[in-house]
C-alpha positions in Angstrom: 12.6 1.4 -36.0 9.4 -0.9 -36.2 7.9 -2.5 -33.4 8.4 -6.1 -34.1 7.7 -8.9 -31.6 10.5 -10.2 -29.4 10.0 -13.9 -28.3 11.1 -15.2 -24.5 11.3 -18.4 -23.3 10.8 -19.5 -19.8 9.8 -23.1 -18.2 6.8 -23.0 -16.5 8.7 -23.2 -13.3 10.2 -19.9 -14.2 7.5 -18.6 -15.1 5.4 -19.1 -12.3 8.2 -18.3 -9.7 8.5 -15.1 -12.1 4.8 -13.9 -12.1 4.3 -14.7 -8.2 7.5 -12.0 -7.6 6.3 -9.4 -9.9 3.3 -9.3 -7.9 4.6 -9.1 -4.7 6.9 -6.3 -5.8 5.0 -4.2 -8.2 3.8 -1.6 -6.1 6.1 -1.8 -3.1 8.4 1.3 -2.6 11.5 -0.1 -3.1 11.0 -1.6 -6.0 9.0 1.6 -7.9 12.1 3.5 -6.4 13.7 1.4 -8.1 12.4 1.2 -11.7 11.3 5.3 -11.7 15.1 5.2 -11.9 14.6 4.1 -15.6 10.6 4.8 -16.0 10.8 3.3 -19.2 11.0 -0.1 -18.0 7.4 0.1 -16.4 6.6 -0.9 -20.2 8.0 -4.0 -20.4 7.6 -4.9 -16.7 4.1 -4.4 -17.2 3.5 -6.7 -20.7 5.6 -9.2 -18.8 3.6 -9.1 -16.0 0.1 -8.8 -17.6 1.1 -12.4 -20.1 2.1 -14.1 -17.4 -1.0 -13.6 -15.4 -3.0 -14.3 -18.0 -0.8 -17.6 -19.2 -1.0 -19.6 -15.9 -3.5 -21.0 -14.8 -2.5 -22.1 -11.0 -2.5 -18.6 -9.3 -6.3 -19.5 -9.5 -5.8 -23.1 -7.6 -6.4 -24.0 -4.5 -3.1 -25.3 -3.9 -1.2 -22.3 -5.5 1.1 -22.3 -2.5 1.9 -25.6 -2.6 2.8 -25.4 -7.0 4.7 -22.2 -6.4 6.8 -23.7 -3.5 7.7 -26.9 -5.5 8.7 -24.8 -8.4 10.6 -22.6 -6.3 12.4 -25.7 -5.6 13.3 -27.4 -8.5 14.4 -24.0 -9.9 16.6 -23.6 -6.6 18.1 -27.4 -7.2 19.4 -26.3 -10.7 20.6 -23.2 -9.5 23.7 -25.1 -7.6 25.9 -21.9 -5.2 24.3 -19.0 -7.6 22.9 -16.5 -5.4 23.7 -17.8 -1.8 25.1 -15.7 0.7 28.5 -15.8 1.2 29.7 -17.3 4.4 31.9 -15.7 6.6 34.5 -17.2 7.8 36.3 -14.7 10.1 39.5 -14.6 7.0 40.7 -11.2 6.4 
């Protein structure tokens, strides 16, 4: 099979939000627990990881927190109930 290029598209919001977790998580225990499950996927975590960082230019500005928190937002508005917790309400 040859290597041809595979194109993904993300917002800028996504992406940010995206590249921001990948580095919190690369390199934590549970996640490289996690992934040596399937050590193949190190690969394409690691292109993924390395094009975003190079692509975005706010993890370098001073108000980084302050861009990443307002994308975190307006990802979270279009995300409606996906993801919540669900709420217990005592029913069996």
């Amino acid at each position: 099979m040859t290597e041809e290029g595979f194109t993904l598209k993300l917002t800028h919001d996504q992406a940010l939000v995206l590249s921001d977790w990948l580095d919190r998580m690369i390199g934590t225990a549970d996640f490289d627990t996690f992934v040596n499950q399937d050590r193949a996927v190190w690969s394409p975590l690691y292109r993924i990881s390395g094009a975003l960082e190079t692509s975005l230019v706010e993890v370098f500005s001073p108000d980084y927190a302050a861009l990443l928190a307002a994308a975190r937002e307006r990802l979270l508005d279009t995300l409606g109930e996906v993801g919540r917790p669900v709420e217990d309400d005592g029913q069996p």
